[in-house]
C-alpha positions, 0 to 999 in steps of 0.5 A, a space after each residue: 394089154 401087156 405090162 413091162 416093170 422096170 424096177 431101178 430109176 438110172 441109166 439102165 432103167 432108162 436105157 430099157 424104157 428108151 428102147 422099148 418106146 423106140 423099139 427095133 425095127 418098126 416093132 415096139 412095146 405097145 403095152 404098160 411100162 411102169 418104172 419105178 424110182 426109189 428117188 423121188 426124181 426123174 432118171 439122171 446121169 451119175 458121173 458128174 455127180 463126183 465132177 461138175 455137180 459137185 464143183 457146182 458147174 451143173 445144175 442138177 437139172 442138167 443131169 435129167 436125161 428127159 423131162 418130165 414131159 417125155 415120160 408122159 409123151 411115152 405113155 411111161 408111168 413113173 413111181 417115184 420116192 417109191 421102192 419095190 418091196 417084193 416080187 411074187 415070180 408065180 404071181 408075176 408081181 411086184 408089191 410096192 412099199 406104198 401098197 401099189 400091186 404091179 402086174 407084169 409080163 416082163 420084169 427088169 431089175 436094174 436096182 444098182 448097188 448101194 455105197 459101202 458105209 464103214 463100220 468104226 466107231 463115230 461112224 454116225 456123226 454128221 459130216 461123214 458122206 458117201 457119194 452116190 445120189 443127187 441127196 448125197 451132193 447137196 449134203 456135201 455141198 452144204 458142208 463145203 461151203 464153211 470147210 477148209 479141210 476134208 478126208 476122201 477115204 479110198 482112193 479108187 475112181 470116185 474117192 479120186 474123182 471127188 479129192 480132184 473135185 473139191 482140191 479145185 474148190 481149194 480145200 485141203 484135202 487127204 486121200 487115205 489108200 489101204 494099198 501101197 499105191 492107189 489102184 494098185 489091185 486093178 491097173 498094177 503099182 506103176 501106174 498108181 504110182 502115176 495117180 499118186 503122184 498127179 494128186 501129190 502135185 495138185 496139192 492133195 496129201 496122198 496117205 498109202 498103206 492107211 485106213 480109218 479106225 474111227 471119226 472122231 468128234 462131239 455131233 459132227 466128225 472133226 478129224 478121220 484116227 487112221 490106223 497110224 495112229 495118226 489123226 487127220 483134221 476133217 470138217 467132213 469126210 467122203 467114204 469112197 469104198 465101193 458099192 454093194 448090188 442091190 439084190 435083195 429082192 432078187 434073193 427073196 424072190 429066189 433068184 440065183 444071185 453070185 456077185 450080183 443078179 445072175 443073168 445070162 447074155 440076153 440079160 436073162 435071170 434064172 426066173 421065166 421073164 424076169 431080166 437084170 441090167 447095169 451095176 446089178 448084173 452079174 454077166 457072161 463076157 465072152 470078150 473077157 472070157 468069165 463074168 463079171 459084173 461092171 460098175 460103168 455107165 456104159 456097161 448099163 446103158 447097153 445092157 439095158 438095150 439089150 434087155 428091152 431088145 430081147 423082150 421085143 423078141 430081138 435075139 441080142 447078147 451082150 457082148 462087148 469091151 469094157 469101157 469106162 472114163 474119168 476126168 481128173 484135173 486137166 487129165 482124161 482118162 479112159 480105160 478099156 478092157 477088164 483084166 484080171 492078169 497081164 504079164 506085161 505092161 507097155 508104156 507109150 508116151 511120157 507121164 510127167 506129160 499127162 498123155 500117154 497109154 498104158 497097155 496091158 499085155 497077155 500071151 502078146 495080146 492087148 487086153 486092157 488099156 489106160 489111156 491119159 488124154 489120148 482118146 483115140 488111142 484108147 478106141 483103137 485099143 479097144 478094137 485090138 482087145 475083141 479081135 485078140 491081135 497078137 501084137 509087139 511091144 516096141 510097136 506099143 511103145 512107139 508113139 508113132 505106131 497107128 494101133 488102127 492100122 495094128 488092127 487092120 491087119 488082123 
């Protein structure tokens, strides 16, 4: 009987187990699928771990996407709190640290990406956290319980995710940002000074063109020196920095590996039946035009389908628009696209209203779009950027304009 191994417990890992129970018309994976967590906890939603978990309005069960009960109505053999110690590509195996060989037909690798750590001195001292897992919330949540002030260094999606969530919660809070404006590198200095403002107006104390040089404590971190010179109170610290691929099986078992795992549109690694998915994943989007790997519970949910696709003999490829979310306060944000350059920005709306879009332009054409509680909008965007529609920039910023009838006309 065949075996698939997917190798990664979250969305992606799930996505691909879904599909392939489900299958895709009428022809589903009818041998073995192991997946193997390195969590010792059934696969779960990250995004809220920043949001709800944190500001304890969900519990972590909530976060589960099935029970336990689904896996085992699926014939799906989950290992748990065990990790994945090498891949034989000749063998077609996988050793796992706890001495289980695992035979496979088809192998996924949907390992994720590790948070960055800094490496400054006190950087080992209790109360200094990264966001990434269900442990990692607990952790901070311990802390927060007798805090009255924290550090968020980096002020990308997370770092400002979690100053919001934990202003909310009424610590005082400073967001440390290495750039003269947060999000500067990826949505342009306009529209981080947006951001900057928004988190200076809900009482955060917005620190640009500053990055730590060591925490500062006995046992436990009491205060983040900044490279100012400046010393700034902490009862805990959240490094937000980004995140690493996980692909150091992928290294060893002589995979091409760039950025990420290199696969191709089908979710292929240079290796015969052997796949990546999600945060792992460095990919050809042929909407963008290069590859990139995302970091988007989107991207890996959809790669993942795609990955089970193919191994159920359904020629699918990935080929899709970049999409992400972010709540922030009362502000929904949604970003669609992925651009590397733009020559020109568009304002539609008022931002002291907290509801607008920003679009970004290229040779006349859409090809990103933020939008601040104007979800439509963004989707209508969304359909601009894969048809490449040449568009005008009064029509952008009228806010009267129906992008849907924009992009009819295509």
């Amino acid at each position: 009987m065949p075996s698939a191994v997917v190798i990664g417990g979250g969305v992606a890992g799930y996505s691909v187990v879904h599909r392939l129970r489900a299958g895709v018309d009428g022809s589903s994976w009818q041998g073995d699928i192991h997946l193997v967590c390195a969590e010792d906890v059934l696969p779960y939603d990250r995004p809220p771990l920043s949001k709800e978990v944190l500001r304890h309005e969900w519990s972590p069960a909530k976060t589960l996407y099935q029970n336990e009960e689904w896996y085992a109505e699926r014939d799906v053999t989950l290992h748990r709190g065990v990790k994945a110690k090498a891949i034989d590509p000749l063998a077609c195996t996988v050793s796992l640290d706890n001495g289980t060989l695992l035979s496979y037909d088809s192998l996924v690798l949907v390992t994720g990406g590790r948070p960055r750590r800094l490496s400054i001195p006190g950087a080992d001292l209790t109360g200094v956290h990264v966001l990434r897992t269900l442990e990692d919330v607990a952790a901070i949540q311990a802390d927060v319980g007798s805090a009255t002030h924290a550090v968020v260094i980096g002020a990308g999606f997370i770092g400002a995710e979690v100053a919001a969530s934990l202003r909310s919660l009424g610590l005082q809070i400073v967001m440390l940002e290495m750039d003269e404006v947060p999000f500067a590198r990826v949505l342009g200095a306009e529209v981080g000074q947006f951001f900057a403002q928004l988190h200076t107006a809900e009482g955060v104390q917005v620190v640009c063109n500053e990055t730590a040089v060591a925490f500062r404590g006995m046992k436990k971190v009491e205060a983040v020196e900044g490279m100012s010179g400046t010393m700034y109170l902490a009862n805990f610290v959240i490094v937000g920095v980004g995140i690493d691929p996980a692909m150091e099986l992928a290294v060893e078992a002589g995979m091409k590996c760039a950025n990420g795992i290199c696969v191709d549109e089908f979710g292929r690694t240079s290796l015969p039946n052997v796949y990546a998915a999600g945060d792992v994943a460095e990919h050809p989007n042929s909407v963008l035009g290069r590859r990139v790997r995302l970091e988007h519970l989107r991207n890996a949910t959809n790669q993942g389908d795609i990955v089970a696709r193919n191994i159920l003999g359904q020629e699918s490829r990935h080929e899709e628009v970049p999409w992400f979310w972010s709540d922030q306060y009362d502000v929904n944000f949604q970003y669609a696209g992925h651009p590397d350059e733009w020559d020109e920005v568009v304002w539609s709306g008022v931002p002291k209203t907290r509801s607008f879009t920003v679009f970004y332009l290229k040779n006349s054409r859409i090809v990103g779009a933020l939008s601040a509680n104007q979800p439509r909008k963004n989707k209508a965007a969304m359909r601009l950027i894969r048809q490449g529609t040449l568009v005008n920039a009064p029509d952008l910023r009228d806010p009267e304009t129906d992008l849907r009838q924009l992009a009819k006309k295509n």
